[in-house]
C-alpha positions in Angstrom: 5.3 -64.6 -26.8 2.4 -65.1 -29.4 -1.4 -64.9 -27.8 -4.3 -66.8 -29.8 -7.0 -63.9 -29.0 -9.7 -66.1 -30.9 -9.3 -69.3 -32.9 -6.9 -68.0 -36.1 -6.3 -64.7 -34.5 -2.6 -64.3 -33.3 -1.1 -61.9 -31.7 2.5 -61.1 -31.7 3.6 -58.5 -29.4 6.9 -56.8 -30.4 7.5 -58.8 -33.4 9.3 -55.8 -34.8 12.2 -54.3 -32.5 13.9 -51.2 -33.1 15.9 -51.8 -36.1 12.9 -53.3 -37.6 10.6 -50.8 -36.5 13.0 -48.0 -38.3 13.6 -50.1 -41.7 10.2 -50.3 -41.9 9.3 -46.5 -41.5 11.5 -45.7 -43.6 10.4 -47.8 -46.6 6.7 -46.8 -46.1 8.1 -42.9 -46.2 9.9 -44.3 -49.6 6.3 -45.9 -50.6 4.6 -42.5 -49.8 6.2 -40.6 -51.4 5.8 -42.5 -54.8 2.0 -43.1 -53.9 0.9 -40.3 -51.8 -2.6 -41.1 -49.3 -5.3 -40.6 -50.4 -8.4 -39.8 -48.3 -10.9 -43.2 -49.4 -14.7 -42.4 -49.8 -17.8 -44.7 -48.8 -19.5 -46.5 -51.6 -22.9 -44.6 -52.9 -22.6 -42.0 -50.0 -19.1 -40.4 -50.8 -18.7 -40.0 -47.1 -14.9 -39.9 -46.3 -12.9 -41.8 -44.4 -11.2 -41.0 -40.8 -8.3 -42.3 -41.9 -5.9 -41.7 -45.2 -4.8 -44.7 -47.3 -2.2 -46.0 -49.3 -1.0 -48.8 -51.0 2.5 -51.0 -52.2 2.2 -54.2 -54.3 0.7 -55.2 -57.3 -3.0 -54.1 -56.2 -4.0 -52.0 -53.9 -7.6 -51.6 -52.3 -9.8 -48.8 -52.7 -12.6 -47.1 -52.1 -14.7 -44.5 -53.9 -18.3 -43.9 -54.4 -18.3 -46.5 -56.9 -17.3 -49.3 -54.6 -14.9 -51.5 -52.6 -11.9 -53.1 -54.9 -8.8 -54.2 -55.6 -6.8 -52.0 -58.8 -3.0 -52.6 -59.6 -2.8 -48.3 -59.7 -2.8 -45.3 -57.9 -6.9 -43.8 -58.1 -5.3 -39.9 -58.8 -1.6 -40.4 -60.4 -2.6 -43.4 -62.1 1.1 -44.6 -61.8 1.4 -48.4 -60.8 1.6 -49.0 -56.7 5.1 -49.2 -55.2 6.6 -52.7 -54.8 6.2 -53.6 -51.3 8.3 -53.0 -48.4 11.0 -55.9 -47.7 10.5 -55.8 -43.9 6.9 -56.0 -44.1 7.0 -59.2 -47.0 9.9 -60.9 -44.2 7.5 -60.6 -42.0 4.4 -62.5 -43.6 7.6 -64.9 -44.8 8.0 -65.5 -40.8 4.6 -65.6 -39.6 1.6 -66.0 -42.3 2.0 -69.9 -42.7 0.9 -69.6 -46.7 2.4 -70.9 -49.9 1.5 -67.8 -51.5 3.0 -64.2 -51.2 0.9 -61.3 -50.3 0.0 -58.9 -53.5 -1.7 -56.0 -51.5 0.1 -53.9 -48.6 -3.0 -51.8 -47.5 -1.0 -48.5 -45.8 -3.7 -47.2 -42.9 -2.3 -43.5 -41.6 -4.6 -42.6 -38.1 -4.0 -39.2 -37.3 -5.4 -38.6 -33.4 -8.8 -38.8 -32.5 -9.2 -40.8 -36.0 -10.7 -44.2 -36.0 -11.8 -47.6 -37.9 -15.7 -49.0 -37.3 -16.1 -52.8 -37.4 -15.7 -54.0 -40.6 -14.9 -57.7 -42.4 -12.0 -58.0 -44.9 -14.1 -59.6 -47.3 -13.1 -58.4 -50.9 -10.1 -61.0 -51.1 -10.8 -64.3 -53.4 -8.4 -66.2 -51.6 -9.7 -66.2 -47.9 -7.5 -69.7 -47.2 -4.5 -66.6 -47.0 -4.3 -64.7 -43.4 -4.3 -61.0 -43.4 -1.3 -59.7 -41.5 -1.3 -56.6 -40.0 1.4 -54.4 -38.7 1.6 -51.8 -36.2 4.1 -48.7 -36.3 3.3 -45.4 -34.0 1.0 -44.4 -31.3 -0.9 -48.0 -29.7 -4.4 -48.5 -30.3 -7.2 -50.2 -29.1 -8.0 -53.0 -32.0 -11.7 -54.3 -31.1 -12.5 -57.7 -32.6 -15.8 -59.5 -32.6 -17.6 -62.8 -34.3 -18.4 -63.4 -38.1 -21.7 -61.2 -36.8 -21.5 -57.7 -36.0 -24.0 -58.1 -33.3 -21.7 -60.6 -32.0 -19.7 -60.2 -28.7 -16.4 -58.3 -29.0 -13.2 -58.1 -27.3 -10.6 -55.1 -27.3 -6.8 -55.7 -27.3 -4.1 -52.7 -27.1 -1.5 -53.1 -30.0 1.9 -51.5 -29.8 4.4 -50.2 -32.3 6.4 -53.3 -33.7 3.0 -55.8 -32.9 2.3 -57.7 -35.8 -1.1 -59.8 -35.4 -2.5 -62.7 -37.8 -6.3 -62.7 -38.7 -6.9 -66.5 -40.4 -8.2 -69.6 -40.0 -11.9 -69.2 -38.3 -10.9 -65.8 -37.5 -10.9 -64.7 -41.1 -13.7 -63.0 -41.6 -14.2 -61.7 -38.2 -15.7 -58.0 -37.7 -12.7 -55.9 -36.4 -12.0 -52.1 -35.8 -9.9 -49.6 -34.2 -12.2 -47.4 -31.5 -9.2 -45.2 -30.5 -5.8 -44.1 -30.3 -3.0 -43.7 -26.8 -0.8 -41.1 -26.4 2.1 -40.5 -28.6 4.5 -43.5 -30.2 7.8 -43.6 -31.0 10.6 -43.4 -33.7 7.3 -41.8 -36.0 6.7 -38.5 -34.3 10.7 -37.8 -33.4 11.6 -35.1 -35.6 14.5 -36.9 -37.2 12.3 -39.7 -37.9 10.2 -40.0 -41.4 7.5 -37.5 -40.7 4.5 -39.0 -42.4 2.7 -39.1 -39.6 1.8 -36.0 -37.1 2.4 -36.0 -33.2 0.5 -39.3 -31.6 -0.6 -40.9 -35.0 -0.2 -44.5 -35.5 0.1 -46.2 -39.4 -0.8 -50.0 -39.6 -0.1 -52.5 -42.5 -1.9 -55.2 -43.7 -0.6 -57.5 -45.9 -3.5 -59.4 -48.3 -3.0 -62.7 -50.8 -6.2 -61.3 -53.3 -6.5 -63.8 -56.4 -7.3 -67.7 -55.5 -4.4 -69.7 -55.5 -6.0 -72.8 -56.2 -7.4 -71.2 -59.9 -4.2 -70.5 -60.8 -3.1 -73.8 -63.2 0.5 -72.0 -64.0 2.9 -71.1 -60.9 4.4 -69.1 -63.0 1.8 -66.4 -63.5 1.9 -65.7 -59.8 2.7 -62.4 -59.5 6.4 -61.9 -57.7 5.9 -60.4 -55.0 
């Protein structure tokens, strides 16, 4: 049964049983291997990131030492991104409540111990759209606060085959991952896709990035 953590903010514990918990592996291993992660760095610094990234779609997000963006290729093959995976598109289909598709599928790969500070998802024209995240591997502890990062936060565990919603007034909230539990399932069984290593977790997010409303032909939309 779906949980409103915060006003826009829905959680949807096991939204993604077996079967769909396996299709989907297996099409991100098919995405990865056209677009192999890539370890993002911080703007100006050129500190990395804990965690590698990938992306299917027409743009993908990135993050170098020039900045935070959306590009419609791969920063080191060049090579357009992979279309995105079916399960994950039925799934914003089911639950994202937008007239719009999704043109980003941000690919996060947590290896243990790794982690995600509190962050917005603010680079997105079109913040009217949800982002929808999905979880796949070892549970984590997803930590979600106000539109302030001083604000009050809250922690939630997410499981492999959650999907949650972040819309509405809960849009721009700060949000993070602080850690990582035990092993999960299908990912780390050695007949399983093998992206991921022992007790990592990947989680896909699913972003609308140009404005709708700007757009005066439908027809331009990119499919999705």
């Amino acid at each position: 049964m779906a949980t409103e953590l915060a006003p826009g903010l829905i959680h949807h514990p096991g939204f993604l049983d077996a079967a769909a918990r396996e299709r989907l592996a297996a099409e991100v291993a098919a995405i990865l291997e056209a677009a192999p992660p890539v370890t993002p760095r911080m703007p100006r610094t050129g500190k990395p990131f804990s965690v590698r990234m990938s992306n299917a779609g027409p743009l993908g997000w990135v993050s170098d030492i020039r900045g935070y963006r959306y590009q419609a290729a791969h920063p080191e093959t060049g090579r357009p991104w992979p279309a995105m995976p079916p399960t994950a598109l039925a799934a914003w289909d089911a639950l994202a409540a937008f007239p719009a598709g999704p043109e980003a599928c941000l690919i996060n790969l947590y290896a243990p111990g790794t982690r995600m500070g509190l962050h917005q998802d603010r680079d997105e024209a079109e913040l009217a759209a949800p982002v929808l995240s999905l979880s796949l591997g070892a549970p984590a502890l997803f930590r979600y606060g106000g539109l302030k990062r001083s604000d009050r936060t809250r922690s939630v565990r997410l499981e492999s085959g959650d999907a949650l919603v972040i819309g509405g007034a809960s849009r721009l909230i700060h949000h993070g991952v602080d850690r990582l539990y035990g092993t999960g399932d299908l990912l780390d069984a050695e007949t399983g896709p093998g992206f991921l290593p022992p007790g990592g977790r990947c989680n896909l997010t699913l972003r609308r990035v140009t404005n709708v409303a700007s757009r005066t032909d439908a027809s331009n939309l990119p499919n999705c």
